[in-house]
Every structure is written in structure tokens, then in C-alpha cells.
N, C-alpha and C positions, 0 to 999 in steps of 0.2 A: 298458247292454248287455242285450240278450235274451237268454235261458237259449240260447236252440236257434239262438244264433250264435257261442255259444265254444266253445272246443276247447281245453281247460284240461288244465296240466301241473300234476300235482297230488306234491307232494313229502312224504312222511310216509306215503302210499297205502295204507300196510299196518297202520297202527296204529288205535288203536280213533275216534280223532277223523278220522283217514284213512279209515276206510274208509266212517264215516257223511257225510263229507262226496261221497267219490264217487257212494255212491250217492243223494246229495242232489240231486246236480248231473244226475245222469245222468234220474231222474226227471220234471224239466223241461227235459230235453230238450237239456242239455250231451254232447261226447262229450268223453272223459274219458281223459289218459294217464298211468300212475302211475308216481312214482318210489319204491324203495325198496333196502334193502341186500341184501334174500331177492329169490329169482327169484319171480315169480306167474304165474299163466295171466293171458292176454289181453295188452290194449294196456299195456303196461310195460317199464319200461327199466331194469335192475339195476345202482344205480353207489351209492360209499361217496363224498357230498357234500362229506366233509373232505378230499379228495384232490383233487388240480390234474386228473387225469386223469378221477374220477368227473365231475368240474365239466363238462370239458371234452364227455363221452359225452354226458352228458344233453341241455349248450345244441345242439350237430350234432342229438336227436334232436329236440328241441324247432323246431327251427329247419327240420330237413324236413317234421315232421308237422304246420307251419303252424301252431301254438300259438298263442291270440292273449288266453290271460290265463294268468299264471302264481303259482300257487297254494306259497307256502313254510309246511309244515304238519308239517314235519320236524323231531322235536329231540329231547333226552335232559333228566331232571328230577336235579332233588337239591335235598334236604331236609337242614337237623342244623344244629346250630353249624356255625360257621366255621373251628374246631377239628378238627370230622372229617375238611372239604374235603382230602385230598391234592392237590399239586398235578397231579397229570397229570391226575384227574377235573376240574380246575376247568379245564382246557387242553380237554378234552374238552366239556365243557359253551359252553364261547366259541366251538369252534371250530364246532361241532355247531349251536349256538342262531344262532349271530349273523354269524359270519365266510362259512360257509358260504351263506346267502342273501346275504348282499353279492356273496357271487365269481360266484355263478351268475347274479345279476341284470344284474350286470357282464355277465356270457358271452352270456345271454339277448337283455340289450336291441338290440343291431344287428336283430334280426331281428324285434322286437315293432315297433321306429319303423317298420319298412317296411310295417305292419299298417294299414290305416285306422282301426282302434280297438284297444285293447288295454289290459289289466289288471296290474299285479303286486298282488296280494295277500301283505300278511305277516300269521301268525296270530302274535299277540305274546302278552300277557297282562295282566289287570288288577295282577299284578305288577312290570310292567316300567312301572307309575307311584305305585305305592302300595308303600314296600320294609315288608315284613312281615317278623318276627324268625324265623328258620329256613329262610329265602330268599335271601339274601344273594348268593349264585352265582348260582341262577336267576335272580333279579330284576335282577342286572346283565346276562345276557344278552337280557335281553326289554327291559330300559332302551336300549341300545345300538341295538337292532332295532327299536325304535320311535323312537329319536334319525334312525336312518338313512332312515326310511321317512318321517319328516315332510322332512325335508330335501332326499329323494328328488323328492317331490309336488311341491314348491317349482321344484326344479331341471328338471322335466319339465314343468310348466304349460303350456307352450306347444307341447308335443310331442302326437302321437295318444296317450302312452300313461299313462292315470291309476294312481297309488297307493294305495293302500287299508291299514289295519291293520285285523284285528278281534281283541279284548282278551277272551277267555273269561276267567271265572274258573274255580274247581276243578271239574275234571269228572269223571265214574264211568269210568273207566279205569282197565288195566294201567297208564297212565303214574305215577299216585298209588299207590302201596304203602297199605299200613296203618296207617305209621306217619301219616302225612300224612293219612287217615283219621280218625285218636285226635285228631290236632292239630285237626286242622275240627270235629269233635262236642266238643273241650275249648274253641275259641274260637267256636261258633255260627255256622262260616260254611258257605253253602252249596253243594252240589255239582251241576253241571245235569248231564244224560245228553247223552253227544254229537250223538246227531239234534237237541238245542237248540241244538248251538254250528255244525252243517251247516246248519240251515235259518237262523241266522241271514247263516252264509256268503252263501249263494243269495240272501237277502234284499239283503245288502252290494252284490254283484256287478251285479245290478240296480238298486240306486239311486242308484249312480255316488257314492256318499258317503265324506267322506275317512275315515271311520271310523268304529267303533264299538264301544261299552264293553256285556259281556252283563251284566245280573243288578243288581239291588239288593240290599244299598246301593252294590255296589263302585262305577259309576259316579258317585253323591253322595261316595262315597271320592277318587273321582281329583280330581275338579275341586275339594274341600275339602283334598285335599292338595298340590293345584296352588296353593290362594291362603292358605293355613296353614302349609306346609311343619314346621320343626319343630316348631311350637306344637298340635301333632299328635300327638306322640313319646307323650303319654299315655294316649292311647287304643288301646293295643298293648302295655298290662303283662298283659294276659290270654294275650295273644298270645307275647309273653317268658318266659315261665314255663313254657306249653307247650309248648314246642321242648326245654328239659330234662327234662321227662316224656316225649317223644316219643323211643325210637330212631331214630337216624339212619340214612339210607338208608348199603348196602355201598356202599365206594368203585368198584367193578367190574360196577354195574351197567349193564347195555347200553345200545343205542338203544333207541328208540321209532320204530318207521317200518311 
């Protein structure tokens, strides 16, 4: 698809990977309508996606404003043992990460198949194939959202409307705390600035491709963790040990939108 033929519903709009992605898009020539849980100036629609009702606001505006790729870029982090996890944060994190793009893509798609061509996009994470120790929550909900989303593509193939996941690893955002900070400079991994993880968007959305993993080595990661699974476990005691040095994220930390 051509940049300057979509009219992309972009979910997450306000947050730091949201807003480099808008303006990604918007620079080759996408117009662009943002979802998020704060009001913004311009083309934007204020809806809380964990609700039937926010669900429901958005797909009516998506569906008048002729949206014909839909961009899930929306979600809430957590870091720590699995110990910290209270459960209503980890109800918050499924509901926020995963459940929510399923319902809206649900609400969405009657009006993308009417589209001659059409996109969903889910931005997942090099987590959601590679589980890391202090990830455990997050990385089941980017596991699930990339379960759904290959599944998705599969069941759509013969429809106008293609699937797409793109897999960032850690990026310089409000979304990572400090503590997650300590942990990536205690295990050597690296963190891209968001305009890398929008212009690889852009790049996706044009090449029609079912997806794509950012950054080395994490992709040599996914597909050696794809054909190694647990014979892998040992290359993550660096990684183990640094989630006990790392404070864990407050259980009441907000969105990210």
C-alpha cells in the first residue's frame, strides 16, 4: 500500500512510540486518526479500549472516517518478579495489551473487508517470542497478540484485508521506567529511539510483509528460540539475576497511550 493512500487509525497516538509513529506516517503522506484515553487537538477520538463502549466509539469512528489500515500501538508495561504482579495489574496488562486489539479488530473488520485494500497492524514485541526473566506478564501479553495476529493473517488470506505484526525491542520511552533501564545496561540489551520503531512502521505498511522483528540480535533471538526452545534457558542467567537487582515497576502504574 502507498503511504498517501491510507488513512490510518492509530491506537496508542499519545504516547511516545505513538506519536513518532504519527508523525511518521503523516510525513509520507498518510492522514492519520489518533486514538487515545486523554482528549488531543486534531483528528482524534477519546475512548478507554478496555471498555465495550470505548471499543464500540472508536470502530463507528473508524468506520465513518473510512480508515483503511488500522494501527494497535496501545498498551500498558510491567517489569519485576512475578511476585510483585498483583493481580488486577496483571488483568490490566491482558486486558490493555491483548484483549483489547482483538475486540476492536473484531468491531473494525466489517468495515475494512468493504475497503478494496486494507491493513491491521499489531505492534507486539520481540518479547512476545523470546520470554525474558522480569517479563513474564508483558511477554504473555505480546505472546497472545502475536498468537492472534498470525492466526488472524491465515484466516483473512483471501480477504482484501492483510495482517501485519511489528516486534520492537526496548525503546527510549516514558513506557520503560528506570528500572528496566538498570536491567538493559545490567544485561547489554539495546534500546532504539522511537522514530526507529515509526519508520520501521512505514517501511512494514509498504511492503505488504507479514512481519517484522527490529534490531539485532533479538531477531537471531526469536528464530533460535523458535528451533531451541528450552535448550536456550541458559543464556538468560544474566538476565535472572538482573530482575532481582532491578526494583519492580508500582503495581498502579498507568497507560501508555
Amino acid at each position: 500500500m502507498k503511504p498517501n493512500e491510507a488513512r490510518v487509525l492509530l491506537t496508542g497516538a499519545g504516547g511516545g512510540i505513538g506519536r513518532a509513529m504519527a508523525d511518521a506516517l503523516r510525513v509520507v503522506g498518510a492522514v492519520v486518526l489518533g486514538v487515545g484515553r486523554n482528549a488531543h487537538a486534531g483528528d482524534w477520538v477519546q475512548a478507554d479500549l478496555t471498555t465495550d463502549e470505548g471499543v464500540a466509539r472508536v470502530a463507528e469512528a473508524a468506520a465513518h472516517w473510512q480508515a483503511n489500515v488500522v494501527v494497535h500501538a496501545a498498551g500498558v508495561p510491567f517489569f519485576g518478579p512475578i511476585a510483585t504482579a498483583s493481580t488486577a495489574r496483571m488483568d490490566e496488562v491482558i486486558a490493555t495489551n491483548l484483549l483489547a486489539p482483538m475486540k476492536l479488530t473484531q468491531a473494525v473488520l466489517p468495515a475494512l473487508l468493504r475497503q478494496p485494500r486494507a491493513r491491521v497492524v499489531f505492534v507486539g514485541s520481540a518479547l512476545g517470542r523470546i520470554g525474558l526473566p522480569g517479563f513474564a506478564v508483558y511477554g504473555a501479553s505480546k505472546a497472545g497478540l502475536h498468537g492472534f495476529a498470525e492466526a488472524l493473517r491465515r484466516e483473512l488470506a483471501d480477504t482484501p484485508v492483510k495482517v501485519q505484526i511489528l516486534a520492537p525491542r526496548s525503546t527510549r520511552t516514558g513506557f520503560n521506567g528506570a528500572e528496566v533501564e538498570a536491567y538493559n545496561r545490567a544485561t547489554g540489551t539495546a534500546m532504539d529511539m522511537p522514530e526507529t520503531v515509526a519508520a520501521a512502521l512505514v517501511a512494514l505498511i509498504q511492503s505488504g510483509a507479514a512481519e517484522r522483528f527490529i534490531g539485532l540480535p533479538e531477531r537471531l533471538g526469536v528464530r533460535l528460540n523458535g528451533l531451541l526452545g528450552a535448550r536456550m534457558d541458559r543464556s538468560f542467567v544474566r538476565h535472572r539475576r538482573s530482575v532481582s537487582a532491578a526494583s519492580p515497576q508500582p503495581a498502579s502504574e498507568g497507560t501508555s497511550t
